[in-house]
C-alpha positions as CSV (number, residue, x, y, z in Angstrom):
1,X,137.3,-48.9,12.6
2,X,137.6,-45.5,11.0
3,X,134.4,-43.2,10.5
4,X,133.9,-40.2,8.2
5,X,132.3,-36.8,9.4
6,X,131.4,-33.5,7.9
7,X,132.6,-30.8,9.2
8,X,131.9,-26.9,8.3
9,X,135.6,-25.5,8.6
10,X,134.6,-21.7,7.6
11,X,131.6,-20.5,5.5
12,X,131.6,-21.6,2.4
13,X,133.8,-24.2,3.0
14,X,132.8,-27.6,3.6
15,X,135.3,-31.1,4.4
16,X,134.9,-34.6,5.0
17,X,137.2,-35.6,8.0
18,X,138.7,-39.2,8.5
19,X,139.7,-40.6,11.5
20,X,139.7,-43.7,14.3
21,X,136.1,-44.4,15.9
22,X,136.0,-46.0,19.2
23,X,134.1,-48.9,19.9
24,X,130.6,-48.0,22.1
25,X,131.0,-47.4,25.9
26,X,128.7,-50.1,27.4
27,X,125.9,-47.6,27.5
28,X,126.0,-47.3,24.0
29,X,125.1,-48.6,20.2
30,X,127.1,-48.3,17.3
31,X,125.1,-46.8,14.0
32,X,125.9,-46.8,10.5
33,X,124.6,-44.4,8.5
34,X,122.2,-44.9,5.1
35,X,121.1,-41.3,4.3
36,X,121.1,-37.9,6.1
37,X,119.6,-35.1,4.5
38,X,121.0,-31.4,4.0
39,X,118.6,-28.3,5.5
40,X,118.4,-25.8,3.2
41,X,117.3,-23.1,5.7
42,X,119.3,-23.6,9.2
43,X,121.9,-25.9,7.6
44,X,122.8,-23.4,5.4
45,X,122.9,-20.5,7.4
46,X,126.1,-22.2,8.6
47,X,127.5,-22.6,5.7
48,X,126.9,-19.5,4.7
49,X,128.5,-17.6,8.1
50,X,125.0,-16.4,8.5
51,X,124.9,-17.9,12.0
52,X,124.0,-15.0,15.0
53,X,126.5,-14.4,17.1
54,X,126.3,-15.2,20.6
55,X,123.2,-17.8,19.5
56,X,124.3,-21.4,20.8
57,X,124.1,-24.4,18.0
58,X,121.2,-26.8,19.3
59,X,121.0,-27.3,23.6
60,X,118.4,-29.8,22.7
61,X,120.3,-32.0,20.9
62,X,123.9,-33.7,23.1
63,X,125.9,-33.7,19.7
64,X,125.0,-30.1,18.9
65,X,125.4,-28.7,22.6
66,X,127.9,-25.8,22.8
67,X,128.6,-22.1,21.3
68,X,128.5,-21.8,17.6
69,X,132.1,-21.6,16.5
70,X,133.9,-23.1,13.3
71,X,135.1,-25.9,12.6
72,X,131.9,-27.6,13.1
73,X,130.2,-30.5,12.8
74,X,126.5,-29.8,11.7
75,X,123.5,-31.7,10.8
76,X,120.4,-33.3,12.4
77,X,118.7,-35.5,9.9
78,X,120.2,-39.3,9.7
79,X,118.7,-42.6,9.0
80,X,120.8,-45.8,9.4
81,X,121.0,-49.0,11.0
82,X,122.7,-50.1,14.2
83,X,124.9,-53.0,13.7
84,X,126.6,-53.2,17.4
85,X,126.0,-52.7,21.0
86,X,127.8,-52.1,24.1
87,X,127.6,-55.1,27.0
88,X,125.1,-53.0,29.3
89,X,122.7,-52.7,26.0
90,X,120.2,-55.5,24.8
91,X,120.9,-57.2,21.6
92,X,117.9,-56.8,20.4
93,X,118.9,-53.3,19.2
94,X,120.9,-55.0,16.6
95,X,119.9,-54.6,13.1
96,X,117.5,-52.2,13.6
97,X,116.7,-49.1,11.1
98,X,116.7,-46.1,13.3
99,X,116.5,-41.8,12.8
100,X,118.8,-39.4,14.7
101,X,119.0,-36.1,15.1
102,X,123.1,-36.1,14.2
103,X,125.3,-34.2,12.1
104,X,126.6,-36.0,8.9
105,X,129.1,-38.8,9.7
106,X,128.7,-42.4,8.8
107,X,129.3,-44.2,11.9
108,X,129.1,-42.8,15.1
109,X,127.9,-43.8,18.9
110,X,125.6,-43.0,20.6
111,X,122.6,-43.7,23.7
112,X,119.9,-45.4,22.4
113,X,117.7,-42.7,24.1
114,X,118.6,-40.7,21.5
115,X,117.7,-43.1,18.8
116,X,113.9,-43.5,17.4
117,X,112.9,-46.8,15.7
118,X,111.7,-46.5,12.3
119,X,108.4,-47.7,11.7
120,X,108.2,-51.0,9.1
121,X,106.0,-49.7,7.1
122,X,108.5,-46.5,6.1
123,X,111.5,-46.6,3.9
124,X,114.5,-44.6,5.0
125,X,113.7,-41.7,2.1
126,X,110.4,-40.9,3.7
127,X,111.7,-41.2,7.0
128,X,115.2,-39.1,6.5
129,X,112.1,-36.4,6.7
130,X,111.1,-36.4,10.3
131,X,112.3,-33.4,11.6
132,X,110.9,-31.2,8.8
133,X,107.7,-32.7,9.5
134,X,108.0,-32.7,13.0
135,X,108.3,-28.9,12.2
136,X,105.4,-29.0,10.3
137,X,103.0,-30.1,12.5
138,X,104.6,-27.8,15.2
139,X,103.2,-25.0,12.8
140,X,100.0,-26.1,12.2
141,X,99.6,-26.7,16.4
142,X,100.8,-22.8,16.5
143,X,98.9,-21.2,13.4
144,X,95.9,-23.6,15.0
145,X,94.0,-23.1,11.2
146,X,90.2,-23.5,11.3
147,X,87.9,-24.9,9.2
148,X,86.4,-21.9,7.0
149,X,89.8,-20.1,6.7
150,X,92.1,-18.8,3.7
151,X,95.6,-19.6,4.4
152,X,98.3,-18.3,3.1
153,X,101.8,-20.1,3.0
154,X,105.3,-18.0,2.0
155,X,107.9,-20.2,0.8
156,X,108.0,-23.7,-0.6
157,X,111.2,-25.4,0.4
158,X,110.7,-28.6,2.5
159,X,109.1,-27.2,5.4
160,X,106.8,-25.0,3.5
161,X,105.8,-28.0,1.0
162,X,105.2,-30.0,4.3
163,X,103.2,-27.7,5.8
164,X,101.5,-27.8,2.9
165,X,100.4,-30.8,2.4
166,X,99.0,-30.7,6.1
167,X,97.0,-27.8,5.1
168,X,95.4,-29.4,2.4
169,X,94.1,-32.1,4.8
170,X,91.9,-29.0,6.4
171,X,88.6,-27.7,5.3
172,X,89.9,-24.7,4.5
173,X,88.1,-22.1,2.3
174,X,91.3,-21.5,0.1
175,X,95.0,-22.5,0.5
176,X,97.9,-20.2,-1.4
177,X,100.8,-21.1,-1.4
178,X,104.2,-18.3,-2.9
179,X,107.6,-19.5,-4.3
180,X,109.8,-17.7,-7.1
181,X,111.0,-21.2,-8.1
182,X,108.4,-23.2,-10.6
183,X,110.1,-26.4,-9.6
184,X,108.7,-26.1,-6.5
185,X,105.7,-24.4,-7.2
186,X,104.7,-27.4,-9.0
187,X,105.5,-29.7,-6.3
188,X,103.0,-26.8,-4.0
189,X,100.7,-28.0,-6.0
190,X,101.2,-31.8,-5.9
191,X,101.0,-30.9,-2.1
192,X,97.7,-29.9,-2.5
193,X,98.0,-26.5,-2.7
194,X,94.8,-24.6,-4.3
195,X,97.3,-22.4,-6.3
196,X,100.8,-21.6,-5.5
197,X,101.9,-18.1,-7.1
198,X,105.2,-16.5,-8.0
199,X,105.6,-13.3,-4.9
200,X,107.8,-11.2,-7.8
201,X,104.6,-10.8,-9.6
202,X,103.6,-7.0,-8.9
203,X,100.3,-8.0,-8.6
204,X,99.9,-11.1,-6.3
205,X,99.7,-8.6,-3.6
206,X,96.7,-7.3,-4.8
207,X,95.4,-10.9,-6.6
208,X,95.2,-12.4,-2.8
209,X,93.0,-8.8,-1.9
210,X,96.0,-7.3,0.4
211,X,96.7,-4.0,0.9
212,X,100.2,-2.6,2.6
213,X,97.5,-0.5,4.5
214,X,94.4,-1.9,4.7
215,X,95.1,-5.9,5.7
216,X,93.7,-9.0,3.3
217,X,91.7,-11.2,3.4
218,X,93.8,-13.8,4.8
219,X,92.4,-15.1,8.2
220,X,96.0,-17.1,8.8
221,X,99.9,-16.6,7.0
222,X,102.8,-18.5,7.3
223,X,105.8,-17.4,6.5
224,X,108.5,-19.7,6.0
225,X,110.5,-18.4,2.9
226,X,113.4,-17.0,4.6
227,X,113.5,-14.5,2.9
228,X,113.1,-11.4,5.8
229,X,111.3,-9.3,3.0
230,X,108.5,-12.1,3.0
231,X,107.5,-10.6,6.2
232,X,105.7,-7.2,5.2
233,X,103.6,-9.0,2.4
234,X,103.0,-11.5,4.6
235,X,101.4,-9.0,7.2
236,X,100.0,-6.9,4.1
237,X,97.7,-10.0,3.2
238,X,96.4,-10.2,7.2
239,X,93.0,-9.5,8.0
240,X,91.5,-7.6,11.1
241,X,92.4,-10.2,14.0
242,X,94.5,-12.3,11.9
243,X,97.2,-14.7,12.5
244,X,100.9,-14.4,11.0
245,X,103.0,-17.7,12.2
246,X,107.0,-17.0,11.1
247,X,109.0,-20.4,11.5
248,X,111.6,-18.8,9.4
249,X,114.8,-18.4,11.0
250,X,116.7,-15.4,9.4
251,X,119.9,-16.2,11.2
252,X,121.9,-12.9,11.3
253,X,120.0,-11.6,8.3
254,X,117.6,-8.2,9.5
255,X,113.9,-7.5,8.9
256,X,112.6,-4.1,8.2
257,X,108.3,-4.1,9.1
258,X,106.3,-1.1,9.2
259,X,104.3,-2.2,12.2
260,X,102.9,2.0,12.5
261,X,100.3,0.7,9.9
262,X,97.0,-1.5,10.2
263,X,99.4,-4.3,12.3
264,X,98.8,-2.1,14.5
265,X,95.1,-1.0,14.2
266,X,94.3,-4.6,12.3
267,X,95.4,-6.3,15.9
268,X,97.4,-8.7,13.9
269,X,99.0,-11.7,15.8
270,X,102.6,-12.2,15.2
271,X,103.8,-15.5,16.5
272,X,106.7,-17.8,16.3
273,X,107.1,-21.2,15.8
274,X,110.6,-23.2,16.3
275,X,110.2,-27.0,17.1
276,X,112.4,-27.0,19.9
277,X,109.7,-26.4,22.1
278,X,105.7,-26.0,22.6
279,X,103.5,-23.8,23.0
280,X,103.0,-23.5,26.7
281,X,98.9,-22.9,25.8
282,X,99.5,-26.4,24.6
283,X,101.6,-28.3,27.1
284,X,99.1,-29.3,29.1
285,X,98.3,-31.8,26.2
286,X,100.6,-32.0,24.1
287,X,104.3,-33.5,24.4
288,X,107.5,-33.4,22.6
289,X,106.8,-37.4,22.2
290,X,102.9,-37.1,21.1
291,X,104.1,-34.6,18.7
292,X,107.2,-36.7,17.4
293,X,104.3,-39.6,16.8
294,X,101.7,-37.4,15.2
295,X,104.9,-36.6,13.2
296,X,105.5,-40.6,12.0
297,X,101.4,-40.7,10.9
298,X,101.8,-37.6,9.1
299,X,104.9,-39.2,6.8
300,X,102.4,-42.2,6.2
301,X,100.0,-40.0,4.8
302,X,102.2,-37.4,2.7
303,X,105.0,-39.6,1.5
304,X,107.3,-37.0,0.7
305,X,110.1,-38.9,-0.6
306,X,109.2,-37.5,-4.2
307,X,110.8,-34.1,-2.9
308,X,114.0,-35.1,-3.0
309,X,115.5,-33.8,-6.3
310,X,119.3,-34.7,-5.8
311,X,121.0,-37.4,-4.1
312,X,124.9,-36.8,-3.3
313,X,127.9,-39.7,-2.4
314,X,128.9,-38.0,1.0
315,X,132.2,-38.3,-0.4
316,X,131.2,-34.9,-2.8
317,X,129.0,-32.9,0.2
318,X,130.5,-29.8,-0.9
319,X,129.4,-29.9,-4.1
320,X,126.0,-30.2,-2.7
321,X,126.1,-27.3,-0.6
322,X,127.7,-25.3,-3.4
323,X,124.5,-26.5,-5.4
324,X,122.0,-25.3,-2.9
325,X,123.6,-22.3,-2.3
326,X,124.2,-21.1,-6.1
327,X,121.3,-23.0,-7.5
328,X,118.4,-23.1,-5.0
329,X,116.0,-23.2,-8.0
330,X,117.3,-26.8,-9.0
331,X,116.5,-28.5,-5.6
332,X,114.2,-29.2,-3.0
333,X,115.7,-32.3,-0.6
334,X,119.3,-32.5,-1.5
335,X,120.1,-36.5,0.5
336,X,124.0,-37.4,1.3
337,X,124.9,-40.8,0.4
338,X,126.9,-42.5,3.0
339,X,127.6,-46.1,1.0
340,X,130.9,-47.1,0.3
């Protein structure tokens, strides 16, 4: 049996290597792949040779384990079916639709410990979205947004239209959401979003009742654009005692803040949020697993399968990453193919 993996062999540069797979070890299943979906935040910081040095790929994830280095085999968003076992695992594993958190490759092996059972009543396009939801709720547990509030959310890829449509679930008092790309600004709004606003307009700043050095008059801000200059309008719409909640991860890129300003006076909270973990204020309660299951309810509710805007044979990856990368404004969820 021969499998098909992706593999990022410089930035920029992406390739679809062939070779032998090797039955399970006993401990094993075998899984073929439907769908996996492309990140167009961490993903592409790879591809782009944005990665930090010294930063390791993923120590919470066994196929990501070890320092970042190219080639590389990246990804941790597939849906497929497992069509094989090895003799220590039960049969009963066979022909079920599972998610892992594994790099793009159409067949591959692995523990069934590190598989999760896709709920029935969810078709693999909703559920190739788990861990950007998973994400999602991890920011709402961080930002922890009360009823009453006016939330602001930077950036409307797939985390910030997740996000999102959580938010609008709240009783907020208002929910704003920014993006410079109208294709996604609609979709903000499908989301839920009261209005969702272009952050190149000289005057949003203003519109939202921010002030570089004053604060705003929001009581909560996410930013998860990123973009690193979405961080000092994101502080400059804060009000005294507010909350700012970056799950952006800038990679190797820099952020410039004037923190000598009202951050500093305003006792603005600057937090972040990065799924790997909890909040320790919340482990007391909360688990990786509860989380992962609130995760599952939330894709019930939100359905966000209509975000996908492209859908790519695996075959032609690289012209999906060249897509993303020179034409973000075209796509939201760009899904690999892994059929025949």
């Amino acid at each position: 049996m021969r499998q098909r993996r992706l593999e990022f062999s410089a930035p920029g540069r992406v390739a679809i290597r062939r070779g032998p797979l090797q039955p399970p070890n006993n401990d094993q299943v075998l899984v073929q792949t439907h769908l996996s979906a492309i990140s167009a935040g961490t993903e592409m910081l790879v591809y782009r040779g944005q990665w930090p040095q010294g930063v390791a790929v993923d120590a919470t994830i066994d196929c990501l384990a070890g320092a970042f280095a190219y080639p590389l085999a990246y990804g941790y968003c597939a849906v497929g079916r497992v069509i094989a076992t090895g003799a220590a695992v039960t049969r009963d594993w066979v022909g079920r639709r599972v998610f892992a958190f594994h790099p793009h490759q159409d067949l591959f092996c692995t523990s069934p410990a590190n598989l999760h059972p896709i709920p029935d009543d969810l078709d693999d396009e909703n559920a190739v979205f788990l861990p950007s939801m998973e994400t999602a709720v991890n920011l709402l547990l961080d930002g922890a947004p009360r009823i009453g509030e006016k939330v602001v959310v930077f950036g409307q890829g797939v985390i910030g239209l997740l996000a999102t449509g959580l938010l609008a679930r709240f009783p907020l008092a208002a929910l704003t959401a920014l993006d410079g790309y109208p294709l996604r600004r609609e979709a903000s709004i499908r989301m839920g979003a009261g209005e969702c606003l272009d952050p190149a307009d000289p005057t949003v700043v203003a519109r939202l009742g921010g002030d570089p050095g004053q604060g705003g008059e929001a009581d909560l801000v996410y930013e998860l654009s990123g973009n690193p200059a979405a961080l000092a309008a994101a502080l400059s719409l804060t009000r005294f005692n507010g909350r700012v909640v970056v799950g952006s991860w800038y990679g190797a890129k820099r952020v410039a803040l004037d923190l000598g300003a009202f951050f500093h006076r305003g006792r603005v909270a600057l937090t972040s949020s990065q799924v790997s973990s909890l909040a320790p204020e919340l482990a007391g309660r909360w688990s990786l697993g509860r989380r992962l299951q609130v995760a599952w309810q939330m894709l019930r509710e939100v359905r966000p399968s209509g975000c996908i805007t492209h859908r790519c044979p695996l075959a032609e990856a690289a012209s999906a990453y060249a897509l993303i990368d020179r034409n973000p404004e075209e796509t939201i969820q760009v899904i690999l193919d892994h059929g025949p």
